[in-house]
C-alpha positions, -999 to 999 in steps of 0.1 A, spaced: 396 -179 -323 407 -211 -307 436 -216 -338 444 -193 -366 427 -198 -401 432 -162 -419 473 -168 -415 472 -129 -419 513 -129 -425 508 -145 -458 483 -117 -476 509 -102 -489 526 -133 -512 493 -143 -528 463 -126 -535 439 -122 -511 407 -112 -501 398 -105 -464 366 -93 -457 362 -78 -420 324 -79 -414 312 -63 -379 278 -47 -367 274 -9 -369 257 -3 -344 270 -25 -314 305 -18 -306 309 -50 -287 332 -68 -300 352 -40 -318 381 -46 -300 391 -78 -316 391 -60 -349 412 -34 -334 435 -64 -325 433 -80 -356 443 -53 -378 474 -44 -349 482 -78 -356 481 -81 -394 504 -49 -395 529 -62 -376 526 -96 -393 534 -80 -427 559 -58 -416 582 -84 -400 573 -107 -432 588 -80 -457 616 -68 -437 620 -103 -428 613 -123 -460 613 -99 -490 640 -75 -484 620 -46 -467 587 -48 -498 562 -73 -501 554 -91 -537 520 -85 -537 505 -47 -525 478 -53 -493 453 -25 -497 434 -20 -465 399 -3 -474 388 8 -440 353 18 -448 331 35 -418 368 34 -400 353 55 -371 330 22 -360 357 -2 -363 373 12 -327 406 25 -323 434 7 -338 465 9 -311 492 36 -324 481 38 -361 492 67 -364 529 54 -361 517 20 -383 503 46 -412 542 58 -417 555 29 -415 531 4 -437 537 25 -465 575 18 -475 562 -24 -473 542 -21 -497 506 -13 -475 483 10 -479 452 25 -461 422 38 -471 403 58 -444 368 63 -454 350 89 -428 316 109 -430 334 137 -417 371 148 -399 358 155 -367 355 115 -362 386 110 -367 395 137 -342 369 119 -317 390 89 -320 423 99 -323 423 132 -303 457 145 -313 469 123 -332 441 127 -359 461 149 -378 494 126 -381 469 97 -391 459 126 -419 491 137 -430 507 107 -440 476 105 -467 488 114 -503 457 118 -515 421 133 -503 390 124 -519 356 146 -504 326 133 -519 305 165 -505 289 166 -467 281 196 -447 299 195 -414 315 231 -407 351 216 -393 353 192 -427 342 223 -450 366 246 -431 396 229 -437 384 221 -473 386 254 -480 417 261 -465 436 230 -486 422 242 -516 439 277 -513 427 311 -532 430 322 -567 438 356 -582 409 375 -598 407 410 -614 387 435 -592 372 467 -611 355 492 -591 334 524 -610 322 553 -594 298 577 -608 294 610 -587 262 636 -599 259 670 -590 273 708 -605 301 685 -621 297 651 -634 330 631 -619 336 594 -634 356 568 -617 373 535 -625 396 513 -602 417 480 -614 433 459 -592 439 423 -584 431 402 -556 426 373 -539 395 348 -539 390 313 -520 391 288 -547 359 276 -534 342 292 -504 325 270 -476 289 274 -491 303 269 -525 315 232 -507 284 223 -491 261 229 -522 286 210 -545 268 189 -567 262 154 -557 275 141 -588 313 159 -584 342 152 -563 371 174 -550 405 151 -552 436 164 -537 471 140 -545 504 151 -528 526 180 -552 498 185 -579 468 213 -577 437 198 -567 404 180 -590 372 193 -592 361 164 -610 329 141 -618 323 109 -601 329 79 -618 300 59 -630 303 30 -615 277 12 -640 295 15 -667 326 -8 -649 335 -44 -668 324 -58 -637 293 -45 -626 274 -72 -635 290 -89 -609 274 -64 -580 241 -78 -565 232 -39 -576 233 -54 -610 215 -85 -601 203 -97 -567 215 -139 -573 252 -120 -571 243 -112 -534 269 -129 -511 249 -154 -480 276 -152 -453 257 -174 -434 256 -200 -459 293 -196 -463 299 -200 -429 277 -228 -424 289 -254 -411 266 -286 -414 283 -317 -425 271 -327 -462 283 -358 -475 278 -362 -511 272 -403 -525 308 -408 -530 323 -400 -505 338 -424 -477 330 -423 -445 337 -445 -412 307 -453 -387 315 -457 -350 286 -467 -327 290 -450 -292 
């Protein structure tokens, strides 16, 4: 941290990867992610207003994966509104609302409704399935009621009517089969769609799922031992 190596204000005129790797379970050192990302925001929010006319060249999709460990990122939910018109985008990926709400407090739902697009891949936490429900609205059914009354006269009935039905009801949500997906974009009825196959992707067999040499050895890629190779030239200084 002692000078800058990720120049975080160029991501957005080249393509880049920028892989953000910090432990799960100890919260430690969260804050310098939380500082890094505040940072790279405003980087590339200067840079396109700056540089580019108010849009950057290349799109810098942030995919915020287990975003409730990563700490709170100072006023994000002002940064979500804005990072959008610049050509940024987030993806917050939660196991359920109420983390965000445990974060964010009020602010949770801003952070929310500046997302286009909702993607629940099933889970079973009431406040999540609640408001599920509620998005997805209620459809119109026919209702027939019959009646049949015995005694000194036979009577017969029949009622017609139409009402209203939750598209899907809670319990309907939280036995949804693992293999579907609800998907929700901004203006259009929502998906009950399948989930994509991810094996059968050009590029799987590039996954260490595929086959374990793929797997990535950050250590190795961050080690830093000196090795010189025959040709190179070197100077010797005896101390």
């Amino acid at each position: 941290m002692s000078y800058d190596e990720l120049e975080l204000d160029l991501v957005g005129d080249r393509k880049t990867a920028l892989f953000v790797i910090i432990s799960d379970t100890d919260d430690t050192f969260n804050f310098i992610v939380s500082i890094m990302y505040t940072q790279l925001f405003n980087l590339l929010c200067d840079r396109a207003d700056d540089v580019y006319g108010g849009r950057l060249p290349i799109h810098v999709r942030c995919l915020l994966d287990e975003f409730a460990n990563i700490g709170q990122i100072p006023k994000f939910e002002k940064l979500i509104a804005t990072i959008r018109s610049r050509e940024i985008s987030a993806s917050i990926i939660l196991q359920s609302k109420s983390q965000l709400k445990a974060i964010y407090k009020d602010n949770a739902d801003t952070i929310e409704g500046n997302c286009d697009t909702t993607l629940f891949l099933g889970g079973k936490e009431k406040t999540t399935l609640k408001e599920i429900a509620e998005i997805l609205g209620k459809e119109t059914i026919d209702l027939y009621n019959t009646s049949d009354t015995r005694g000194s006269q036979r009577s017969y009935g029949m009622n017609y009517q139409k009402t209203g039905k939750e598209l899907m009801s809670q319990d309907e949500i939280a036995v949804m089969d693992g293999g579907k997906c609800i998907l929700q974009v901004r203006g259009v009825r929502p998906f009950f769609s399948n989930k994509y196959d991810i094996c059968k992707h050009k590029n799987y067999k590039y996954l260490s799922d595929y086959d374990k040499k793929n797997t990535f050895d950050i250590e190795k890629y961050l080690s830093t031992n000196l090795i010189l190779k025959p040709e190179d030239e070197v100077e010797l200084y005896q101390m």
